[in-house]
C-alpha positions as CSV (number, residue, x, y, z in Angstrom):
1,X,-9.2,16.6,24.2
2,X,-5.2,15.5,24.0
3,X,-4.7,12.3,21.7
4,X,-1.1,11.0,21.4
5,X,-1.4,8.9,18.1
6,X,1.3,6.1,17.8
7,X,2.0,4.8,14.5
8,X,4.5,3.2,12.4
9,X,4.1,5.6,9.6
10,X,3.3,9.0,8.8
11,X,3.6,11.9,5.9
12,X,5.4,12.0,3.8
13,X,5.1,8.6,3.2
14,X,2.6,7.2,0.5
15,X,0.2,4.6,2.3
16,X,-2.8,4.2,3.2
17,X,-2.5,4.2,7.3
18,X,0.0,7.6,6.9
19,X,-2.6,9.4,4.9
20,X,-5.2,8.4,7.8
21,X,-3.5,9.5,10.5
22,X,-2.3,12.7,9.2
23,X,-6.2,13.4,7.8
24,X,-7.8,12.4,11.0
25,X,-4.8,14.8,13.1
26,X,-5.9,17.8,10.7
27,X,-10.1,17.3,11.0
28,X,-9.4,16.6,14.7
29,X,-7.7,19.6,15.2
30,X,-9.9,21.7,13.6
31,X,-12.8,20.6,15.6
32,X,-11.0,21.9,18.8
33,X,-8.6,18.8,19.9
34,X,-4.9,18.5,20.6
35,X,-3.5,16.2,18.3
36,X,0.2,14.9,18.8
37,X,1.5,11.8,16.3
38,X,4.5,9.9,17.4
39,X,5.6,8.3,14.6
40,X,9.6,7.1,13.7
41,X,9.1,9.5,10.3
42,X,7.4,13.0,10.4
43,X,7.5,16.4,8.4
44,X,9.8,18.6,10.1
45,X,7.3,21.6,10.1
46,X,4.5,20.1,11.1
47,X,3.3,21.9,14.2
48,X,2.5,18.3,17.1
49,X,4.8,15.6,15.6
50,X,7.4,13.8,17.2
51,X,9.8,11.8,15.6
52,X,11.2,8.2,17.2
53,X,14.1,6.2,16.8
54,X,13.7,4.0,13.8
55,X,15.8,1.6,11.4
56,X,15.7,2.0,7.6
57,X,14.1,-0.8,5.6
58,X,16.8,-1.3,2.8
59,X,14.7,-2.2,0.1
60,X,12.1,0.9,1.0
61,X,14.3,3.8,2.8
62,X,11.3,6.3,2.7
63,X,10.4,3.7,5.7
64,X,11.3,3.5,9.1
65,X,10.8,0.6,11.6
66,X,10.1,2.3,14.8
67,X,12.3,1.7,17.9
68,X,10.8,3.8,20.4
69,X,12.2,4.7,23.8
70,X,9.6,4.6,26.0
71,X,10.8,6.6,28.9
72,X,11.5,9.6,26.6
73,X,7.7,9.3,24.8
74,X,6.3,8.5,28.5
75,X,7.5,11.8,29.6
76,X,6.3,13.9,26.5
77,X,2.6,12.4,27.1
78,X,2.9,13.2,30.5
79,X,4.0,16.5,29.9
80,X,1.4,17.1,26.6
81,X,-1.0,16.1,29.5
82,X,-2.5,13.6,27.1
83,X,-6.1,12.1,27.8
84,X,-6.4,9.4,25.1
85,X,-4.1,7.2,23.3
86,X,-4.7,6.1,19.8
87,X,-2.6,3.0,17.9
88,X,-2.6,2.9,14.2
89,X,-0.3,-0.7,14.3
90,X,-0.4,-3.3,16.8
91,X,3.7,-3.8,16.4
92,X,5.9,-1.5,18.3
93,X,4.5,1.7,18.4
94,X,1.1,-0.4,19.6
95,X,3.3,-1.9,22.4
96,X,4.2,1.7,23.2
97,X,0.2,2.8,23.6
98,X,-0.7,-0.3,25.3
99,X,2.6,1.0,27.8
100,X,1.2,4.2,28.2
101,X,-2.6,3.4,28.5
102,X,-0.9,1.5,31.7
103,X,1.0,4.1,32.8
104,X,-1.1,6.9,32.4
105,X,-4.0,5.6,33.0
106,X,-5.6,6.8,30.1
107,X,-7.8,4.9,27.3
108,X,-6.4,3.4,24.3
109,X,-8.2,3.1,21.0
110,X,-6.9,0.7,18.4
111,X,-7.4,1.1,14.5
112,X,-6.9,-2.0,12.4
113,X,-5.9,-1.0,9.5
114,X,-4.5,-3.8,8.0
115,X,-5.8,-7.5,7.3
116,X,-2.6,-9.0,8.8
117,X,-3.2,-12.6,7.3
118,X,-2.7,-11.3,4.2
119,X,0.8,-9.8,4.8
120,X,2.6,-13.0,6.5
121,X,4.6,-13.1,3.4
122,X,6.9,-10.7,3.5
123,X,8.5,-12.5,6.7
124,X,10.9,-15.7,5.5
125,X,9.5,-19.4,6.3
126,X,11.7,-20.4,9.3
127,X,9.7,-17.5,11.2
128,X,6.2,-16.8,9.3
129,X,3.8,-17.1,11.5
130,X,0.6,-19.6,10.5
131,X,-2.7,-17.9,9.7
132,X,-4.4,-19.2,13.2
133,X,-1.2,-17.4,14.8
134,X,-1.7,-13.9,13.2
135,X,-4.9,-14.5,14.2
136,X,-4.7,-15.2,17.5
137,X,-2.2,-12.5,18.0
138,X,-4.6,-10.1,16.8
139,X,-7.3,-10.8,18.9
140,X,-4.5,-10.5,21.6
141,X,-3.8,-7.3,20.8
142,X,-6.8,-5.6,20.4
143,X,-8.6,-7.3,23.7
144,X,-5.5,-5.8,25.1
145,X,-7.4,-2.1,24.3
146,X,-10.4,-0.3,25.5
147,X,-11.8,-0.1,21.8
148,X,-11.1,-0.9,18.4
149,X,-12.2,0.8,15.2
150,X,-12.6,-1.0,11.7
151,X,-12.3,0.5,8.5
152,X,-15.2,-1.5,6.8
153,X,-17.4,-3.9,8.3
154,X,-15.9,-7.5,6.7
155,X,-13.0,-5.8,9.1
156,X,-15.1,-5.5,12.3
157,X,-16.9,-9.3,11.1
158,X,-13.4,-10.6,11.1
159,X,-11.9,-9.2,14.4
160,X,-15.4,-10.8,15.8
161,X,-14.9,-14.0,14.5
162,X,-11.1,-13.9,15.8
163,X,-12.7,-13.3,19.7
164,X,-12.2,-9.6,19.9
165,X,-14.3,-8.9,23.2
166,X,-13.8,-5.2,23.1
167,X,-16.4,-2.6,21.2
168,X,-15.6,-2.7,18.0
169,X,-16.7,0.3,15.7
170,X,-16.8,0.8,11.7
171,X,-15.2,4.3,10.8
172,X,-13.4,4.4,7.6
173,X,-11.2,7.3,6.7
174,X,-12.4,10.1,4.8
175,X,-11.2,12.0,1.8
176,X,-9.9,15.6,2.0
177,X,-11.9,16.3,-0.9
178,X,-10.5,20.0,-1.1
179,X,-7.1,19.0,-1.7
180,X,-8.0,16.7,-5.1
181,X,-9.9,19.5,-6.4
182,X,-7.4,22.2,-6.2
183,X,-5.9,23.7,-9.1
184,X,-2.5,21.8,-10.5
185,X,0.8,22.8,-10.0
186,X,2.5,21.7,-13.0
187,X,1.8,19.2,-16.3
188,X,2.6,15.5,-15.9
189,X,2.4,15.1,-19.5
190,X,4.9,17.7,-20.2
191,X,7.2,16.0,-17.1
192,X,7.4,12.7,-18.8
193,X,6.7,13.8,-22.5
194,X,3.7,11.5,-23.3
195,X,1.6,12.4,-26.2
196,X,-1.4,14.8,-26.2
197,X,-3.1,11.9,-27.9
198,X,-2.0,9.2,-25.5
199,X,-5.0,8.2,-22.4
200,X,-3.1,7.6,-19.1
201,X,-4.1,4.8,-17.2
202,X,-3.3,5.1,-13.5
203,X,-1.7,3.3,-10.2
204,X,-1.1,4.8,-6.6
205,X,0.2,2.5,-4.5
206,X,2.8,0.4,-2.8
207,X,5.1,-1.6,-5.3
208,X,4.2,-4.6,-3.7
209,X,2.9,-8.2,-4.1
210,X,-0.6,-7.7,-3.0
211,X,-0.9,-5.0,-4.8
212,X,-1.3,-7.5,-8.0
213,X,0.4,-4.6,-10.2
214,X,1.9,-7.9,-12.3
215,X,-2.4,-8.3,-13.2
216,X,-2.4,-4.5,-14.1
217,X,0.6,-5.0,-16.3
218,X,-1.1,-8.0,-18.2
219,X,-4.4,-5.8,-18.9
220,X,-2.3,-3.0,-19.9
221,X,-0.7,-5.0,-22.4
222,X,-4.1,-6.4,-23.7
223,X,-5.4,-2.7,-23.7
224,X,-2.7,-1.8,-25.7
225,X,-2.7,-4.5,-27.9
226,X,-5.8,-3.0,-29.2
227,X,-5.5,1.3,-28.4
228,X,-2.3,2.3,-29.1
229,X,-2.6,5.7,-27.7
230,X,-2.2,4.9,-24.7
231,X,0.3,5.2,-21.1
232,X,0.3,3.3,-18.4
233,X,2.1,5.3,-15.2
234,X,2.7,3.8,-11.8
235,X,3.6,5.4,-9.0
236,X,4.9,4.6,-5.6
237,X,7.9,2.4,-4.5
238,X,8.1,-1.1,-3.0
239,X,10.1,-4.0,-2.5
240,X,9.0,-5.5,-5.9
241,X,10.2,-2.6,-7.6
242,X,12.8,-4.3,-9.9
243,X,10.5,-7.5,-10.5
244,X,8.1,-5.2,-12.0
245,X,10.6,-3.4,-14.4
246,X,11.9,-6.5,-15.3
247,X,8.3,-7.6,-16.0
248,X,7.6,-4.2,-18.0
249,X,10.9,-5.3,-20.2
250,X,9.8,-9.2,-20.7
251,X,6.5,-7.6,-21.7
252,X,7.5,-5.0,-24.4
253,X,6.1,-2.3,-22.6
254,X,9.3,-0.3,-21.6
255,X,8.0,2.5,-23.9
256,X,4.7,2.4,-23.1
257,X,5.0,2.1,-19.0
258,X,6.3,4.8,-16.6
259,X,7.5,4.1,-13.2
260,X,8.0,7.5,-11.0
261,X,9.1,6.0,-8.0
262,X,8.8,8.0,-4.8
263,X,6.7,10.8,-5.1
264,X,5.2,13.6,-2.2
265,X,2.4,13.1,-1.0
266,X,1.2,16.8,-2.1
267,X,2.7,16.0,-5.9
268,X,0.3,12.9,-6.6
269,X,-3.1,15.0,-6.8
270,X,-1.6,16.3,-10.4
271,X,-1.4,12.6,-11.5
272,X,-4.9,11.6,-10.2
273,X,-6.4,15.1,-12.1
274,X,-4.5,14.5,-15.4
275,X,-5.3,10.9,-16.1
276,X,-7.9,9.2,-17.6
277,X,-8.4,6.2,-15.9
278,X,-7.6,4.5,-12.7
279,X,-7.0,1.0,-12.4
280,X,-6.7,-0.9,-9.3
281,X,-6.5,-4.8,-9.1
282,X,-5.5,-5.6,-5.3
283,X,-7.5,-7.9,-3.7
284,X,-6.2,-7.0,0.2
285,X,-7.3,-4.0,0.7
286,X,-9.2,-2.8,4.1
287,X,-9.8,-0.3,2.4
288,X,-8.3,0.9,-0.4
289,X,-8.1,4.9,0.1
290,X,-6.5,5.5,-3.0
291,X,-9.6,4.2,-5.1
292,X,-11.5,7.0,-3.2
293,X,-9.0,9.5,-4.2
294,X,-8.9,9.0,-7.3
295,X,-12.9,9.5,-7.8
296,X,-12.8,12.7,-5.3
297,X,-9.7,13.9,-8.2
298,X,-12.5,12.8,-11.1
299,X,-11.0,10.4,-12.0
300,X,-13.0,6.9,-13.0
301,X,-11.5,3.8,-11.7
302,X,-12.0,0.3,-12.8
303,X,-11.1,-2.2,-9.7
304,X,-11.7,-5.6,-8.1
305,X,-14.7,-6.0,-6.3
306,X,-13.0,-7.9,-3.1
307,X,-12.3,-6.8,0.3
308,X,-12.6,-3.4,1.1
309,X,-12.9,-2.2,-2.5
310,X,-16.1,-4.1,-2.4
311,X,-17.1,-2.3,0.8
312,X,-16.5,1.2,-0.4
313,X,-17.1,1.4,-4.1
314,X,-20.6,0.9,-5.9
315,X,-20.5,0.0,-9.5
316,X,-21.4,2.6,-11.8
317,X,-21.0,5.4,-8.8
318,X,-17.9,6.8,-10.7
319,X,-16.6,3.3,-10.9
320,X,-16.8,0.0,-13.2
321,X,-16.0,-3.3,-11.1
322,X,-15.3,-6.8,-11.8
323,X,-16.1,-9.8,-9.4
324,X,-12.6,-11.4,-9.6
325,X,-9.5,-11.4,-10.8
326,X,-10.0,-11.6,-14.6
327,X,-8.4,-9.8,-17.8
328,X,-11.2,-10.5,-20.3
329,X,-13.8,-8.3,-18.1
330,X,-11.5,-5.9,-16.4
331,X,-10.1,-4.8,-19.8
332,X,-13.0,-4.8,-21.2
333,X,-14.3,-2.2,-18.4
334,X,-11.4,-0.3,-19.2
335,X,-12.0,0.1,-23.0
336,X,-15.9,1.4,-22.4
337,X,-14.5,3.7,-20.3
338,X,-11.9,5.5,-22.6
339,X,-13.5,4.8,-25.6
340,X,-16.2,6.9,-24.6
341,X,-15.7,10.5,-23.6
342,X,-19.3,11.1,-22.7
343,X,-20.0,8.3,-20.5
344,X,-16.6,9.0,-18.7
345,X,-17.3,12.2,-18.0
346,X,-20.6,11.1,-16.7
347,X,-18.9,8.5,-14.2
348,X,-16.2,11.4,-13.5
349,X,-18.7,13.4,-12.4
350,X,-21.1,10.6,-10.7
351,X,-17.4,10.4,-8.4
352,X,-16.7,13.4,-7.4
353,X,-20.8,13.6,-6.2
354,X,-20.4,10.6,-4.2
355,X,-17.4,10.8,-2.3
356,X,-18.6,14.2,-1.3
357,X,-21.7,12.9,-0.4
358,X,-20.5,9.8,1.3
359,X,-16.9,10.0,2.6
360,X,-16.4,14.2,3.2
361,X,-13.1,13.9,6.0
362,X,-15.2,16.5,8.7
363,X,-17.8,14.3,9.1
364,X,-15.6,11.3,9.9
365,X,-13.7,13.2,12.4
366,X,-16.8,14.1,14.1
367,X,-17.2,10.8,14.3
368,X,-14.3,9.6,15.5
369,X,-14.1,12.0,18.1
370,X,-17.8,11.0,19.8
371,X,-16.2,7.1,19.3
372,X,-13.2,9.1,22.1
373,X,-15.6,10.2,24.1
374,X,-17.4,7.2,24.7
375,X,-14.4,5.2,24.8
376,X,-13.2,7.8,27.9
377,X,-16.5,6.6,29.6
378,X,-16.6,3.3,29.3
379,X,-13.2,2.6,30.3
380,X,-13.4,4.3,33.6
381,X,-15.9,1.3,34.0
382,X,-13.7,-1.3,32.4
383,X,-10.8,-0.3,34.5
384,X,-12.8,-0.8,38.0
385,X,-13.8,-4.3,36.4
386,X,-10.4,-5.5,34.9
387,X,-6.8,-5.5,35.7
388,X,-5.6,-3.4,33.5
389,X,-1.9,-3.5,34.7
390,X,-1.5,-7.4,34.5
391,X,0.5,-7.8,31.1
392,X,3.6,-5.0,31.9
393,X,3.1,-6.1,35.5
394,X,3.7,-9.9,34.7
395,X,6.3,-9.4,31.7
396,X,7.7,-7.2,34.7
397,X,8.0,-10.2,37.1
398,X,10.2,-12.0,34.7
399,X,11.9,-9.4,34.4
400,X,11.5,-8.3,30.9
401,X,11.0,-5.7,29.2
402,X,8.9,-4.6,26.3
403,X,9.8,-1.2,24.7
């Protein structure tokens, strides 16, 4: 099968809807399908990428918002002979799927990656959009496909609730369990210079506000209050970058934190393999990849049980989790952890088991690709049923225009 994926982001970028698309395109492809991403950033060896027109964010320029011309990406599918089209964002490179579904005549399956209520504010107040809007615009979108896929069932309960019509599955993303198991390429403690003695408490992730690193920050500084020996490192970029250095310096913890910034993709598995503990206190997440990771690395995490973390993790399955944001409990998690060897071993090892057992990529990809297949059926009914061309066709009457 041919599946033209359109997202908003892709490799080399460091999020959890880029590391699902690019895992899904290498499974697929190695069951026997054609995989082509159309994304506005790409690797510029990777064989089946395309890269669209896109602006830089100026607070995150490894980002790109997309700005696709749709005759030039209409004629590439055309020509690729594409038989599916999968969205990874319902923004403008969703627009563009739901444009060549039309066109084409092909099936479109939609991934909701992200709990869009919970992003609202990174727009400013004059044009935020209320809950019920995001809502509402959700539904929109996704009744505008032939399927949709969840990462976690709260997802799949919510896009219900909103009045998604279309079939809905749940089909997380896998772990490339491989790739965290591979042998390192060079010594982060020897990179930054921390001390053989020091643990090395963990984040992955977007610098970001509902990421709730300011929470991580605050049971770091408890945790260190009472072990010394011990470094807290950060990595990723974000648009509250500086608020969280100026928070590390209010704090006192200059000397104790390190920030990397930016790093590739294919650098963080040395992080996740040399630490000692992972901590993750977002309460957003669909669902939460990097916590996955991190236990497929070895690596014991201590997180919030909310969201998707509460749909993918199982206390004591390489994990320790709290019910809520709290510092007396999650610290206190923390400090069983590291001040026993034994037992973290025992969780390290309890990880790696159960992600292997649970969330191994091939078998998601088989998955996904019998979700195609059934999606190609049923929307050859749907299509008799349905006008399928009355959105494009109406904007089209007014003469507008969408991408």
């Amino acid at each position: 099968m041919n599946i033209g994926m359109m997202s908003d982001t892709y490799i080399p970028q460091i999020n959890g809807v880029a590391t699902s698309v690019h895992l899904f395109k290498k499974y697929l492809e190695e069951i026997g399908d054609n995989v082509y991403v159309f994304a506005p950033v790409v690797p510029q060896d990777e064989a089946g990428t395309f890269r669209v027109s896109g602006l830089k964010f100026f607070f995150e320029p490894q980002h790109r918002l997309a700005i696709p011309l749709s005759n030039k990406i209409l004629n590439i599918s055309s020509k690729l002979k594409i038989d599916l089209v999968h969205s990874h964002a319902p923004f403008s490179m969703g627009f563009q799927a739901v444009r060549l579904s039309e066109q084409l005549g092909i099936p479109h399956v939609h991934t909701y990656h992200t709990l869009l209520t919970e992003y609202r504010h990174y727009l400013p107040m004059p044009i935020r959009p209320t809950e019920n809007a995001v809502k509402e615009f959700s539904m929109w979108f996704c009744n505008m496909t032939d399927t949709v896929i969840a990462p976690t069932d709260k997802i799949k309960d919510e896009l219900l609730d909103y009045g998604v019509k279309v079939p809905v599955h749940i089909l997380p993303t896998g772990i490339d369990v491989k790739n965290f198991q591979r042998s390192l390429k060079y010594s982060v403690r020897e990179r930054y210079s921390i001390p053989e003695k020091d643990r090395i408490i963990l984040f992955v992730g977007r610098i970001a506000k509902e990421k709730n690193i300011h929470f991580l920050i605050d049971a770091f500084k408890r945790l260190n209050g009472e072990m010394k020996n011990t470094t807290l490192i950060i990595v990723g970029d974000g648009p509250e970058k500086q608020e969280i250095i100026h928070r590390i310096a209010r704090t006192g913890l200059k000397n104790k934190v390190i920030m990397t910034g930016y790093i590739p993709r294919d650098d963080v598995v040395e992080y996740y393999r040399e630490a000692d503990l992972f901590a993750f206190g977002s309460v957003t997440e669909t669902q939460g990849l990097v916590v996955l990771e991190a236990l497929a690395a070895g690596l014991p995490v201590v997180a919030v049980a909310k969201e998707g973390i509460a749909d993918v993790l199982i206390d004591g399955k390489g994990c320790l989790l709290v019910d809520d944001v709290l510092l007396d409990p999650f610290v206190e998690k923390m400090k069983k952890i590291l001040r026993d060897e034994e037992f973290r071993i025992k969780l390290s090892d309890e990880g790696i088991n159960y992600v292997n057992q649970n969330w191994a990529m091939d078998t998601m990809a088989k998955r996904l690709h019998g979700i195609y297949e059934e999606t190609v059926v049923s929307s050859k009914r749907r299509r008799k049923n349905y006008d399928t061309k009355s959105f494009f066709t109406y904007l089209h009457s007014l003469r507008l225009r969408l991408f």
